[in-house]
C-alpha angles and dihedrals in degrees: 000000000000114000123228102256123203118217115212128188127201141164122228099217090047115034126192114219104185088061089038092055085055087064094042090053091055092057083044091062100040103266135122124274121178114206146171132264135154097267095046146298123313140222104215135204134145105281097216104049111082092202086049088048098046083057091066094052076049114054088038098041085239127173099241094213079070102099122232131220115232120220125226137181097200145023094243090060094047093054089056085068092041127091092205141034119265109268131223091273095048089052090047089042091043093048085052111054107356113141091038150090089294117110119202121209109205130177103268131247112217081260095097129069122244099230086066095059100034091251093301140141093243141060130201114224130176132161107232126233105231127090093228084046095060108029085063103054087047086052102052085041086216132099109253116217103223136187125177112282098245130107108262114283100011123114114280121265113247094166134054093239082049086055089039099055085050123030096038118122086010093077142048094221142032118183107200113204130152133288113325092245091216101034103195117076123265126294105256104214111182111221099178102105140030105279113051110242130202100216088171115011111218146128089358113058123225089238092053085053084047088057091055106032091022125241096290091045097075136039134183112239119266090226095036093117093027122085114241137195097232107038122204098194141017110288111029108101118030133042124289149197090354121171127215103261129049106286124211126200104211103195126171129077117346092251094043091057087038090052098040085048090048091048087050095053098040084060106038086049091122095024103070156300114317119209118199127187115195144126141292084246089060110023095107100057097070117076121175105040144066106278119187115176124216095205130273127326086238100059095051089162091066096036071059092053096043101040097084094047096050086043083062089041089063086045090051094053095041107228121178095220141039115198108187133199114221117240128209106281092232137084114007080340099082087055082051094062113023080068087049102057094046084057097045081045087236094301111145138152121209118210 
């Protein structure tokens, strides 16, 4: 049975409070409550409360061995999660990008409710860089567990009418703000132990992590771009981001791709719609399909930002086919990628 779901607009460098409480009354009182912040949009509910938390499995049709990050506005309200106090690298790792698109995993105090870690040991915790973001979560006085406010599996909503389309009718509240700035969901960097672990590369760059904990200070995770069985942290084990129609990664030098996607669509030209996602650098060289660029190669921040709302595009035209460049694995461009490769489900051709 659909829920009746509020609409709420409101305006970052303006905020109403009195619409803003509302929300903040609704995570009060255990509901759902999808809100902005600069990664993408969240799907909001009070972090400590079990029943709150199920409601978001619920609403997106989400496994509920797949762990959540809990949002927090201050320090103070993070150490209360945590089993032990914040160490010499948190602190360093917090003063650098806090607020900001970096995610924590501590060791957990029996605060938090096992259904938010996935019954296990550790929790992910990040303050999130976005004034609606934050007012609300000072206003409820409670963490508030967020994924992103998308079904499961789908590609992530980085715009109000993305969250609409979804999350309308599943939810109590949607906050409709503008555009999410980063556009891919935090980087998940695993402190809990010695050595500092990526466990889902995004809006901080590893090499940005290297500049503050050193190089070997900080890995990627062996099984980052792989699907595992116990997952550590959101988006390791099932699907994601996946558009409609099959997706194909196409990697190797730029004419080769060029040269594999033209051969494709000189020979699908009566059996379909061909999709193909590429750069500013290539789009013209593809007649015949439906092209849609992510930005320049060399402004891989803003192809990231870009890459869940032209995955919706194709959706929205309804192609039966995505073929995909493949884009440098540094910088933004691991994110890229990494995101990539979840919504192809790993297929990808080498030429």
């Amino acid at each position: 049975m659909a829920m009746n779901t509020e609409i709420v607009e409101l305006n970052e460098q303006n905020i109403d409070i009195e619409k803003l409480m509302r929300a903040a009354k609704i995570i009060q009182n255990l509901g759902t409550v999808v809100l902005p912040t600069e990664t993408v949009y969240g799907l909001g509910a009070n972090a400590l409360s079990s029943t709150a938390v199920n409601k978001i499995f619920f609403a997106k049709g989400r496994p509920s061995d797949n762990p959540l990050i809990v949002h927090v506005c201050s320090i103070e309200m993070m150490e209360d999660l945590l089993k032990e106090p914040l160490d010499l690298r948190a602190k360093r790792l917090i003063k650098a990008f806090w607020p900001g698109p970096l995610t924590l995993v501590f060791k957990r105090s029996d605060k938090v409710p096992l259904e938010v870690c996935a019954h296990l040991d550790t929790v992910a915790i990040r303050m999130p860089d976005h004034p609606i973001a934050l007012k609300l979560i000072e206003l409820a006085n409670v963490p508030i567990a967020a994924p992103s406010a998308n079904v499961s599996g789908k590609p992530s909503p980085t715009m109000a009418e993305h969250v609409i389309q979804d999350m309308n009718g599943r939810v109590d509240m949607i906050i409709s703000a503008d555009r999410s700035r980063i556009g891919v969901e935090s980087t998940v960097l695993d402190i809990s132990s010695p050595v500092a672990v990526v466990l889902r590369p995004g809006g901080v760059t590893l090499e940005q992590l290297q500049e503050v904990l050193g190089k070997d200070g900080v890995i990627l995770d062996k099984m980052m771009d792989d699907v595992v069985d116990k997952p550590r942290s959101p988006g390791m084990k099932y699907t994601h981001y996946a558009p409609n129609a099959p997706l194909l990664i196409v990697r190797g030098e730029r004419e080769k791709i060029i040269d594999y996607v033209k051969g494709k669509i000189e020979k699908s030209v009566s059996s379909g719609l061909i999709g193909v996602l590429c750069s500013d650098e290539t789009k013209s060289e593809y007649q015949g399909a439906h092209v849609i660029s992510i930005g320049s190669v060399h402004r891989l921040d803003q192809g990231a930002s870009n890459l869940f709302a032209v995955l919706r595009e194709f959706d929205r035209i309804g192609v039966d086919v995505i073929f995909a460049e493949a884009f440098a694995e540094d910088e933004m461009g691991l994110a890229l990628m990494n995101r990539l490769k979840k919504a192809a489900g790993f297929n990808i051709v080498d030429v």
